[in-house]
Biotite code that builds the C-alpha atoms (Angstrom):
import biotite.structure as struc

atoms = struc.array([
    struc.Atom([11.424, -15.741, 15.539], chain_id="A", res_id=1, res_name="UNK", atom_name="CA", element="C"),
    struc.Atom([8.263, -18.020, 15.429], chain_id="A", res_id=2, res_name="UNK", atom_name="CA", element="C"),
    struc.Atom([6.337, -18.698, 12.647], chain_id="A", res_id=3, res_name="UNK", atom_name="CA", element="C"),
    struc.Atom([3.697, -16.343, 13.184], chain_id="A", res_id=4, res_name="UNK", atom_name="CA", element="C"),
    struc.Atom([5.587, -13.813, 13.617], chain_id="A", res_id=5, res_name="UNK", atom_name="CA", element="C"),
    struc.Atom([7.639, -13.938, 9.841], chain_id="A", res_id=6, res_name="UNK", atom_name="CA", element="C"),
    struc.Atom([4.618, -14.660, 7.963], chain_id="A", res_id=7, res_name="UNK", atom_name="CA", element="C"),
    struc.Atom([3.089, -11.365, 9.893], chain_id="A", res_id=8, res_name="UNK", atom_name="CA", element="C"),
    struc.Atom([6.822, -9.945, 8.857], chain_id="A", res_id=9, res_name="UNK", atom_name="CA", element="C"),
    struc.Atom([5.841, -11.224, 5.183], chain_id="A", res_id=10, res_name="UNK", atom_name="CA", element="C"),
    struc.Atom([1.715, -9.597, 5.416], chain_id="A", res_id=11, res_name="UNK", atom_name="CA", element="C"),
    struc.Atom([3.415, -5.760, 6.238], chain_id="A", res_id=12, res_name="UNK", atom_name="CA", element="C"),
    struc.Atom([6.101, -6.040, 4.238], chain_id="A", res_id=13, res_name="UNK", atom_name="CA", element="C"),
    struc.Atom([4.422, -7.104, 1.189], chain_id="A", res_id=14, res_name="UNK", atom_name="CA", element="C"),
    struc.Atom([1.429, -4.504, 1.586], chain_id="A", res_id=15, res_name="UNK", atom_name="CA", element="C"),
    struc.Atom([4.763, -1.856, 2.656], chain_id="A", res_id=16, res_name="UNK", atom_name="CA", element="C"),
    struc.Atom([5.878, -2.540, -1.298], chain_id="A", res_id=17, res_name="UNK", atom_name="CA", element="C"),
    struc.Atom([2.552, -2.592, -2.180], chain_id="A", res_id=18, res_name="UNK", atom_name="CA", element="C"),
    struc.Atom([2.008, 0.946, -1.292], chain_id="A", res_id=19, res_name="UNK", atom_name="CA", element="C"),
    struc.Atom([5.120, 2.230, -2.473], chain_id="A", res_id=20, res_name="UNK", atom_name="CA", element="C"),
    struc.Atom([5.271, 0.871, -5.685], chain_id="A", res_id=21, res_name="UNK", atom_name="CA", element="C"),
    struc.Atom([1.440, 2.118, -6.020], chain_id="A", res_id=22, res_name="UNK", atom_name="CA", element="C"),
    struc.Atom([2.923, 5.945, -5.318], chain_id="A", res_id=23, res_name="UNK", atom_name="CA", element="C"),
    struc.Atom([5.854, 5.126, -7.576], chain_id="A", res_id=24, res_name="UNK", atom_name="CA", element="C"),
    struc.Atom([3.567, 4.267, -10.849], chain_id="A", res_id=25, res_name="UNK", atom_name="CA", element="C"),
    struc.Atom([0.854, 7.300, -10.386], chain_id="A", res_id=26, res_name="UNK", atom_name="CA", element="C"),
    struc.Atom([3.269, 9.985, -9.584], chain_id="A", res_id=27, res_name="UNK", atom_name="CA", element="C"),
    struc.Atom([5.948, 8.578, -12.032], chain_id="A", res_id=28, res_name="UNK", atom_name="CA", element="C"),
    struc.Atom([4.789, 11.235, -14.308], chain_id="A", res_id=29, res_name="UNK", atom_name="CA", element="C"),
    struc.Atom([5.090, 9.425, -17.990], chain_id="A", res_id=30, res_name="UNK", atom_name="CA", element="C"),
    struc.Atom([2.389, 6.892, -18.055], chain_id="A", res_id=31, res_name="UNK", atom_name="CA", element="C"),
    struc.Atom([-1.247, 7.390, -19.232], chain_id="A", res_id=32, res_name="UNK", atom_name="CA", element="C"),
    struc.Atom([-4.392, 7.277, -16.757], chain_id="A", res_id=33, res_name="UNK", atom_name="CA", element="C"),
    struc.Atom([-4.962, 3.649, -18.412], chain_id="A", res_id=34, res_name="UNK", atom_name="CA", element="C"),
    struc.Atom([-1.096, 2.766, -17.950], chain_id="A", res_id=35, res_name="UNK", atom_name="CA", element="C"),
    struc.Atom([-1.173, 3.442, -14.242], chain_id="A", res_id=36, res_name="UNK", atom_name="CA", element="C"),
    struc.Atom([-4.398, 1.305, -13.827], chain_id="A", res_id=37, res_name="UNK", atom_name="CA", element="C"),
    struc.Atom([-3.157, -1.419, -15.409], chain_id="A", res_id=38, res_name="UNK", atom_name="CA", element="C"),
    struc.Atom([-0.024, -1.147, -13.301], chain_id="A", res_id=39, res_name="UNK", atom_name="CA", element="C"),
    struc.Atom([-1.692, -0.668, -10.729], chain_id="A", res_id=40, res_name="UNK", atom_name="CA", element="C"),
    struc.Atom([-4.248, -3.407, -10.748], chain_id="A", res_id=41, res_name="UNK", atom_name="CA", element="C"),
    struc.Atom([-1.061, -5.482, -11.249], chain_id="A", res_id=42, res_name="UNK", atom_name="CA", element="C"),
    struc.Atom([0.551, -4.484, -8.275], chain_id="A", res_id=43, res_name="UNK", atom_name="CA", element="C"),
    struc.Atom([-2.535, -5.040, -5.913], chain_id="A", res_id=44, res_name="UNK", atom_name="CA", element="C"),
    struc.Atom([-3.248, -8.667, -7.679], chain_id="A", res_id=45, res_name="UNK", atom_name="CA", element="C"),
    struc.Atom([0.294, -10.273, -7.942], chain_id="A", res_id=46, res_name="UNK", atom_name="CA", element="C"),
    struc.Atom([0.769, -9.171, -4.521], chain_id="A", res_id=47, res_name="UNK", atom_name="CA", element="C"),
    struc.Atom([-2.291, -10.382, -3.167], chain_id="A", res_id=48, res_name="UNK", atom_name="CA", element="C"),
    struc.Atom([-2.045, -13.603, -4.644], chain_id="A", res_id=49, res_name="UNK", atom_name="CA", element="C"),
    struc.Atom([1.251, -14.003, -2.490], chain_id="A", res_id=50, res_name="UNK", atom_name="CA", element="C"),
    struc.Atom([-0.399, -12.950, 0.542], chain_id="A", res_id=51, res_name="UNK", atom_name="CA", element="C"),
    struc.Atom([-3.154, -15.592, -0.074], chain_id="A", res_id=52, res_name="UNK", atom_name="CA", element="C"),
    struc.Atom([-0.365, -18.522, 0.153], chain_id="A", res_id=53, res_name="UNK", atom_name="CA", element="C"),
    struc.Atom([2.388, -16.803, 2.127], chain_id="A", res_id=54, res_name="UNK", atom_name="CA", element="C"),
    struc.Atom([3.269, -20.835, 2.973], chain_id="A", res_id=55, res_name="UNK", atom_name="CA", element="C"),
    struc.Atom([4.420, -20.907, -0.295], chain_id="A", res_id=56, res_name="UNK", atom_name="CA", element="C"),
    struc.Atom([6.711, -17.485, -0.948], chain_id="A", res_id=57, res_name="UNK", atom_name="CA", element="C"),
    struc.Atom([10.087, -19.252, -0.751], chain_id="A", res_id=58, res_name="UNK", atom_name="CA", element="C"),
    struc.Atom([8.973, -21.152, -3.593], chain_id="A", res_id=59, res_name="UNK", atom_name="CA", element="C"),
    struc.Atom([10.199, -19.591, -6.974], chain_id="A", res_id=60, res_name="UNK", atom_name="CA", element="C"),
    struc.Atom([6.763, -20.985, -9.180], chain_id="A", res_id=61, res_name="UNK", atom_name="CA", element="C"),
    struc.Atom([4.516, -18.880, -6.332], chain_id="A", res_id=62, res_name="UNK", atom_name="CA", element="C"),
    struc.Atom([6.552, -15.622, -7.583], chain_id="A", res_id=63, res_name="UNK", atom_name="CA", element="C"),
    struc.Atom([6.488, -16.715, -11.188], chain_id="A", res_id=64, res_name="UNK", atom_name="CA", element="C"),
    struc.Atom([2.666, -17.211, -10.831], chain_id="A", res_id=65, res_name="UNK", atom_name="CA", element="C"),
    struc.Atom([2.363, -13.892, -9.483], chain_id="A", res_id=66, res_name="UNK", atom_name="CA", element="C"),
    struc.Atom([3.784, -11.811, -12.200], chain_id="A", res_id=67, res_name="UNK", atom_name="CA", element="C"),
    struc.Atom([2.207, -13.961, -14.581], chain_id="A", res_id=68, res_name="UNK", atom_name="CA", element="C"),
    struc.Atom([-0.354, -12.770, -13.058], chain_id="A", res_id=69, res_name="UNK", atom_name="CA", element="C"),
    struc.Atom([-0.203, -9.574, -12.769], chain_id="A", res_id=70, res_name="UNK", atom_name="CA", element="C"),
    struc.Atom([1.011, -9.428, -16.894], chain_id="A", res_id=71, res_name="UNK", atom_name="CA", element="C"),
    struc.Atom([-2.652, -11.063, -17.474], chain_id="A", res_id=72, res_name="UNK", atom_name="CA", element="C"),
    struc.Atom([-3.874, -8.184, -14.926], chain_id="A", res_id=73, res_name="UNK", atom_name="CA", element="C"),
    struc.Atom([-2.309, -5.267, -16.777], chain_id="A", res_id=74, res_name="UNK", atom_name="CA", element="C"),
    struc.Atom([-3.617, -6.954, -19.966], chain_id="A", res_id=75, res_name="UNK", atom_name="CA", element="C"),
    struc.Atom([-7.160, -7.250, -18.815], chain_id="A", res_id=76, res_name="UNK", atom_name="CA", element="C"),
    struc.Atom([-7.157, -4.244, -17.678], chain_id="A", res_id=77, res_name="UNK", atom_name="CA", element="C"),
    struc.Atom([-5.818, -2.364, -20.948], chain_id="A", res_id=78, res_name="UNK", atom_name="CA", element="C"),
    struc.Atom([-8.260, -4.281, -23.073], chain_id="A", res_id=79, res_name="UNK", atom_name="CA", element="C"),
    struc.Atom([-10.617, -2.864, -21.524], chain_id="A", res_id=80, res_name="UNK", atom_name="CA", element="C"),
    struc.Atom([-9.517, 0.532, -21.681], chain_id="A", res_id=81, res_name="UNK", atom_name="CA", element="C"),
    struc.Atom([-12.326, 1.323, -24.329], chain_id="A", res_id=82, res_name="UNK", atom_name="CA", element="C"),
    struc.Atom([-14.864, 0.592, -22.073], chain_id="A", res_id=83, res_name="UNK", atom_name="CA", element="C"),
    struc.Atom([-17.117, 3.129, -19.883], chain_id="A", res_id=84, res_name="UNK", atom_name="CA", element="C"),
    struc.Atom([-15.579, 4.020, -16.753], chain_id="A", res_id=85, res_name="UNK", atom_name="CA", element="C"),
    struc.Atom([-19.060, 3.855, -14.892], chain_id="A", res_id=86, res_name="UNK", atom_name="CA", element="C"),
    struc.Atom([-19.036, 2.349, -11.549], chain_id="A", res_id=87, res_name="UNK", atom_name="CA", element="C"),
    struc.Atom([-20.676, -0.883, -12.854], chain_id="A", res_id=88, res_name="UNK", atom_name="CA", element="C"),
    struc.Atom([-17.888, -1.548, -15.134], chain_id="A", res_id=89, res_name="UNK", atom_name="CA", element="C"),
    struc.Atom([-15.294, -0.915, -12.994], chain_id="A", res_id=90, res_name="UNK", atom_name="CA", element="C"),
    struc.Atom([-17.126, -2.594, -10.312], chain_id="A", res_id=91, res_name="UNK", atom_name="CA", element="C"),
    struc.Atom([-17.326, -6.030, -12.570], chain_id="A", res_id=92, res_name="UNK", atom_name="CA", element="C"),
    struc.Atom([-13.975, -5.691, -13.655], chain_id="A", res_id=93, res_name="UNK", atom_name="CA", element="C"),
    struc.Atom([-12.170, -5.475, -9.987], chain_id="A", res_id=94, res_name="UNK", atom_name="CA", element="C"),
    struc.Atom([-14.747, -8.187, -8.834], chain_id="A", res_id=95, res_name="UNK", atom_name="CA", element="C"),
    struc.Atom([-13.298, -10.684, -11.916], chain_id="A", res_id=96, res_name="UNK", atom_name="CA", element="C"),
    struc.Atom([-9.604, -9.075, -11.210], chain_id="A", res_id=97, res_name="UNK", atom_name="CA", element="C"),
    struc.Atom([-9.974, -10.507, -7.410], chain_id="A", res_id=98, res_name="UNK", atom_name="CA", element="C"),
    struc.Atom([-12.136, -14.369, -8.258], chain_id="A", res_id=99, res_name="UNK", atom_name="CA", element="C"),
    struc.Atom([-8.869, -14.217, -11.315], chain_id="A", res_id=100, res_name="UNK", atom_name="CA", element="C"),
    struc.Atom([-6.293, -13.708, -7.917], chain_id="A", res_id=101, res_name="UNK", atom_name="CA", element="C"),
    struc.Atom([-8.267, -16.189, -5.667], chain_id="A", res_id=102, res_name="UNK", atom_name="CA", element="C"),
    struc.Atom([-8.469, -18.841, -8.116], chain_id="A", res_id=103, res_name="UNK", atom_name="CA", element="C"),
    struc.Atom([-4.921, -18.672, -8.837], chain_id="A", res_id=104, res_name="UNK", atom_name="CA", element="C"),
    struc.Atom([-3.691, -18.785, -5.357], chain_id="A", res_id=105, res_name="UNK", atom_name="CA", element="C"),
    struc.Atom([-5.820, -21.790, -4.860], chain_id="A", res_id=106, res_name="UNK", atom_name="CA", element="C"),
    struc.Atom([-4.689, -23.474, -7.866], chain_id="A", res_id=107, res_name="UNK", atom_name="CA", element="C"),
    struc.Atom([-1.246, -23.174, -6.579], chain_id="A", res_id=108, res_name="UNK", atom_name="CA", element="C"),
    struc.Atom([-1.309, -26.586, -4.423], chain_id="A", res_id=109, res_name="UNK", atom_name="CA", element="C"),
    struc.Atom([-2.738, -28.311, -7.221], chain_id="A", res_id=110, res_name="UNK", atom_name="CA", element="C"),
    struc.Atom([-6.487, -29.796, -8.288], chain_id="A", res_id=111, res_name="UNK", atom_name="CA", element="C"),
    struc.Atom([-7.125, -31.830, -5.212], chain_id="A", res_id=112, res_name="UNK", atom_name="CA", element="C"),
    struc.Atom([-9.436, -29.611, -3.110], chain_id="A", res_id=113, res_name="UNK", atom_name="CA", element="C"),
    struc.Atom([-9.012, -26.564, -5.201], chain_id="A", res_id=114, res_name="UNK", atom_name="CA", element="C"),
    struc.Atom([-13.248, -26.041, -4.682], chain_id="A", res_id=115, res_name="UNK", atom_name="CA", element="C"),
    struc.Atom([-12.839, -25.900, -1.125], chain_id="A", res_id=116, res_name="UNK", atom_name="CA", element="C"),
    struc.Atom([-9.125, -23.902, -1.493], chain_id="A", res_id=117, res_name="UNK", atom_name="CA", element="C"),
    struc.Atom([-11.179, -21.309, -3.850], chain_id="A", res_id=118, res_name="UNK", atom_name="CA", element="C"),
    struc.Atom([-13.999, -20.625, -1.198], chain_id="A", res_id=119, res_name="UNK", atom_name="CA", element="C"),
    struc.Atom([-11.433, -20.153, 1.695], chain_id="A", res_id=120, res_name="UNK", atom_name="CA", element="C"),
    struc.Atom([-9.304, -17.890, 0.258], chain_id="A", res_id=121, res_name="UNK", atom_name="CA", element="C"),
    struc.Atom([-12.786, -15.548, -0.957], chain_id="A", res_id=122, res_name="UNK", atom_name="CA", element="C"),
    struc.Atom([-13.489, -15.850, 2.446], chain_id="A", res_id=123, res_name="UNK", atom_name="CA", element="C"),
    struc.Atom([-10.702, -14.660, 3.450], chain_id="A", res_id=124, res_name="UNK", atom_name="CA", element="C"),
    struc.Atom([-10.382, -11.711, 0.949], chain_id="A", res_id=125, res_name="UNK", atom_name="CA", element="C"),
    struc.Atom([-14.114, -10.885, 1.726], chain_id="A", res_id=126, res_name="UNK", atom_name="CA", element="C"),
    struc.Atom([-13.718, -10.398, 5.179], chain_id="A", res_id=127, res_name="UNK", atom_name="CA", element="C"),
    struc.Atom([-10.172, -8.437, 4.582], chain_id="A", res_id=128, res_name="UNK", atom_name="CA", element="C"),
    struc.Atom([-11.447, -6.303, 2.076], chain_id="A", res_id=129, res_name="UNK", atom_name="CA", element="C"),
    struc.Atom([-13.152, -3.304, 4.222], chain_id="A", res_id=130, res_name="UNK", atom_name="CA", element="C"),
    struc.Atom([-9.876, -3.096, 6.217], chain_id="A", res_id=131, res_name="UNK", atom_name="CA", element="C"),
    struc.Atom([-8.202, -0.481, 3.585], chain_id="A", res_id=132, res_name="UNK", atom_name="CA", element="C"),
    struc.Atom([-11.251, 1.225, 3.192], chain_id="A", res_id=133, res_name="UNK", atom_name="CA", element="C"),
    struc.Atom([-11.599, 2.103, 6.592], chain_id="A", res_id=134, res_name="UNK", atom_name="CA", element="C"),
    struc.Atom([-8.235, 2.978, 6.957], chain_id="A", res_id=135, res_name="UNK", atom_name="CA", element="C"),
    struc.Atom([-9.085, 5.374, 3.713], chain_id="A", res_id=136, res_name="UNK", atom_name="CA", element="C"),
    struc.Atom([-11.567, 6.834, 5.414], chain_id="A", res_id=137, res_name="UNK", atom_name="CA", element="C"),
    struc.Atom([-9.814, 7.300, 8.731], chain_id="A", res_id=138, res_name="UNK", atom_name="CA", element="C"),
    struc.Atom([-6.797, 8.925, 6.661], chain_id="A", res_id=139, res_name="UNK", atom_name="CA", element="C"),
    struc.Atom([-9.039, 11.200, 4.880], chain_id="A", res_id=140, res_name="UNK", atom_name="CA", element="C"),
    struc.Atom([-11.253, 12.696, 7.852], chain_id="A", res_id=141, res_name="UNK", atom_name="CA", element="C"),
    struc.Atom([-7.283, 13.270, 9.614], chain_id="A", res_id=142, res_name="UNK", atom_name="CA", element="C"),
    struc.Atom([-5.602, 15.169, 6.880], chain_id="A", res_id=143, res_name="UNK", atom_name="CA", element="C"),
    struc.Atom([-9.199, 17.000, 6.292], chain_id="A", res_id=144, res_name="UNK", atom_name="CA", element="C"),
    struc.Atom([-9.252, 18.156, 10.007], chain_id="A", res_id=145, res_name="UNK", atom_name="CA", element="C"),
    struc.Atom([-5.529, 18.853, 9.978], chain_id="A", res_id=146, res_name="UNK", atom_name="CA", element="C"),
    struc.Atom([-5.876, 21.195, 6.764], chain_id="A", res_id=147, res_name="UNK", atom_name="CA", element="C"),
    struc.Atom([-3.617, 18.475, 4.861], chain_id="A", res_id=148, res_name="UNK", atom_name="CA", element="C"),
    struc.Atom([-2.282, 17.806, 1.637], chain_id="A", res_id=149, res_name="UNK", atom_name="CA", element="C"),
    struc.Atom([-0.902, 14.160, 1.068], chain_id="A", res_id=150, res_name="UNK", atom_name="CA", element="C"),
    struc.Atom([0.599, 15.006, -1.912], chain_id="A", res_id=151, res_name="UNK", atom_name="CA", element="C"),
    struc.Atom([2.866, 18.251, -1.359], chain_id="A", res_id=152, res_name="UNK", atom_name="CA", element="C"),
    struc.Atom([4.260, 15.801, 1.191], chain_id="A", res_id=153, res_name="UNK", atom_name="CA", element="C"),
    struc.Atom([6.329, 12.788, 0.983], chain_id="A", res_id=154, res_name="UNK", atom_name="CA", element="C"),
    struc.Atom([5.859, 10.833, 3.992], chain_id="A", res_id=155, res_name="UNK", atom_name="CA", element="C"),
    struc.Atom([2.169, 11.456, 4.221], chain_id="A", res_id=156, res_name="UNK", atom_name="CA", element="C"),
    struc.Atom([2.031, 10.378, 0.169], chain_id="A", res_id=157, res_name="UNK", atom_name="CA", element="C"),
    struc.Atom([3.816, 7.157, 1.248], chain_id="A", res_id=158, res_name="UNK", atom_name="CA", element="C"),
    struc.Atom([0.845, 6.660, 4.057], chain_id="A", res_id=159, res_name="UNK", atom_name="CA", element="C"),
    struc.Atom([-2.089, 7.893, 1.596], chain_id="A", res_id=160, res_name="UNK", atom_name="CA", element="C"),
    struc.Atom([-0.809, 5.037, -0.582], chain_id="A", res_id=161, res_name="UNK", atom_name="CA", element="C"),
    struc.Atom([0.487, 2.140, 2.040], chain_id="A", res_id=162, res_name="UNK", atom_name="CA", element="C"),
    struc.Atom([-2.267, 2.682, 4.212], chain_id="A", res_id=163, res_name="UNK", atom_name="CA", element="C"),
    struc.Atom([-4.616, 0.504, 2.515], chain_id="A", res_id=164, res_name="UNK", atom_name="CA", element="C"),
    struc.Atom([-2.548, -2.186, 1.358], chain_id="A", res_id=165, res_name="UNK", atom_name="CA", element="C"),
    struc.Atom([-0.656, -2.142, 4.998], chain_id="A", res_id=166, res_name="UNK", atom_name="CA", element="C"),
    struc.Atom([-4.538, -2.497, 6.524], chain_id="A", res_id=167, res_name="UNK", atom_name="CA", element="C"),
    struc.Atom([-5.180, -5.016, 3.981], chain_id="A", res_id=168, res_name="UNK", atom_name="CA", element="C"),
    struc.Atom([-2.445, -7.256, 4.658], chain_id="A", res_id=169, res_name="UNK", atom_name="CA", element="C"),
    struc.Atom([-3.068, -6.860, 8.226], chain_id="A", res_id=170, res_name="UNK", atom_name="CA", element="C"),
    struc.Atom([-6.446, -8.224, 7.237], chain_id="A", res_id=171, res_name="UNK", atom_name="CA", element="C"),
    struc.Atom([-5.766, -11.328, 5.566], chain_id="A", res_id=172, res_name="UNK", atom_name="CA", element="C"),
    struc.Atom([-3.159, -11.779, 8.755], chain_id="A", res_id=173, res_name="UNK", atom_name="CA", element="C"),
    struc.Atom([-5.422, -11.497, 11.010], chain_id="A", res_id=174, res_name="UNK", atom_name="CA", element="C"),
    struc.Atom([-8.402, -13.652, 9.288], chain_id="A", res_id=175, res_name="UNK", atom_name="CA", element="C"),
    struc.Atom([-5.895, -16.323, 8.361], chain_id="A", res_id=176, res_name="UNK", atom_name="CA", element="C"),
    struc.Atom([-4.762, -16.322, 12.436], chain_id="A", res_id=177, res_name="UNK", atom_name="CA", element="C"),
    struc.Atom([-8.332, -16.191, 13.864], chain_id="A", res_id=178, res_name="UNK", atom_name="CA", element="C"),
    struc.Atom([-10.314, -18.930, 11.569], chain_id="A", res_id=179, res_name="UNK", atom_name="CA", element="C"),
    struc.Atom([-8.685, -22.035, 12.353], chain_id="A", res_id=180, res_name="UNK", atom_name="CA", element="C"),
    struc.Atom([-8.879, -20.697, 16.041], chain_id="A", res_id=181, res_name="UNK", atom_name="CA", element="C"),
    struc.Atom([-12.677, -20.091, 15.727], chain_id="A", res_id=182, res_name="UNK", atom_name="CA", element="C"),
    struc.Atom([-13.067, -23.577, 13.733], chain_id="A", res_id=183, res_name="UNK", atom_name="CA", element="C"),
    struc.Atom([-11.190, -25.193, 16.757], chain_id="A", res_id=184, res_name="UNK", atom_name="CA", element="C"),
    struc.Atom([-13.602, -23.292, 19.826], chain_id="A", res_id=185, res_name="UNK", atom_name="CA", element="C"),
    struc.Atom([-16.690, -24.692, 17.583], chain_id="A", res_id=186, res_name="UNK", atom_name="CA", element="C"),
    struc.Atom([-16.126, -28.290, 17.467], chain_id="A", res_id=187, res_name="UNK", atom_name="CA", element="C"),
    struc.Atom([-16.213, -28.746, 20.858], chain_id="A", res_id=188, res_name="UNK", atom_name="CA", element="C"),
    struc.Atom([-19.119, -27.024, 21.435], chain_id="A", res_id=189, res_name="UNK", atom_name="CA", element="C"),
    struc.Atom([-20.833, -28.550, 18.521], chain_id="A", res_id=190, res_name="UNK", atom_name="CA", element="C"),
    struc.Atom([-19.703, -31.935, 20.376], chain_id="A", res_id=191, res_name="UNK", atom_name="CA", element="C"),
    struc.Atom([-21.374, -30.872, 23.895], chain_id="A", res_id=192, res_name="UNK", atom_name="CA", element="C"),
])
């Protein structure tokens, strides 16, 4: 199997666990609205920060960054469980959740180029991040013209919740593929 194809192996897989561990915590049942957020903020941010240096998942300090990560996540997001839940709050506070995941995948290789590391990688998240929206949105207007319910269903539960993260993964595949290839076209038509 060539490279390519395990680390797009690694991008589905991790946004398959993604989405299932996402439908695990909000229909567990037990936890508070606040609990699930937190849990679930966790499980989109650890993960994410994997998928931004998939080069480094057989490493065990990329995995141990990533649940440290996703503890401060869950914390962050339970301290500021007293707050307003008005779109500009939440807004800020998934905006500083992501820079929080970018940073720390770019601080994984170390301090020399981490500027340059940091800008790439919110690139890359930037132009992945209407991927699960879309897919959202193309889930919603299906189970709406099908007469639907996602959640008296199992399987279409499972895609409600993986949907997104699959797409997103997908995304971050795909951008990580197609920039060095685009950066490669360019310089030699900046050079003629």
């Amino acid at each position: 199997m060539t490279a390519t194809l395990r680390t797009l192996r690694f991008y589905l897989g991790m946004g398959l666990v993604q989405g299932a561990l996402l439908l695990a915590v909000v229909f567990s049942g037990e936890l508070s609205e606040l609990a699930i957020g937190a849990a679930c903020a966790a499980v989109l941010m650890g993960g994410g920060m994997l998928q931004l240096a998939p080069e480094r998942r057989s490493e065990w300090r990329t995995w141990g960054a990533a649940m440290a990560l996703a503890l401060a996540t869950a914390g962050l997001v339970m301290a500021c469980g007293g707050l307003p839940l008005t779109s500009r709050v939440l807004g800020s506070l998934a905006a500083g959740l992501i820079l929080l995941t970018v940073l720390c995948a770019a601080a994984l290789q170390g301090r020399d180029s981490l500027g340059r590391r940091f800008l790439a990688y919110a690139l890359w998240v930037l132009l992945a991040l209407p991927m699960p929206w879309i897919a959202q949105a193309i889930f919603k207007h299906w189970i709406t013209r099908s007469h639907l319910d996602p959640f008296k269903d199992g399987f279409l539960s499972l895609v409600f919740f993986a949907g997104p993260t699959l797409a997103f993964s997908l995304g971050l595949f795909l951008v990580r593929l197609c920039l060095p290839l685009l950066r490669r076209l360019g310089r030699p038509l900046a050079g003629g």
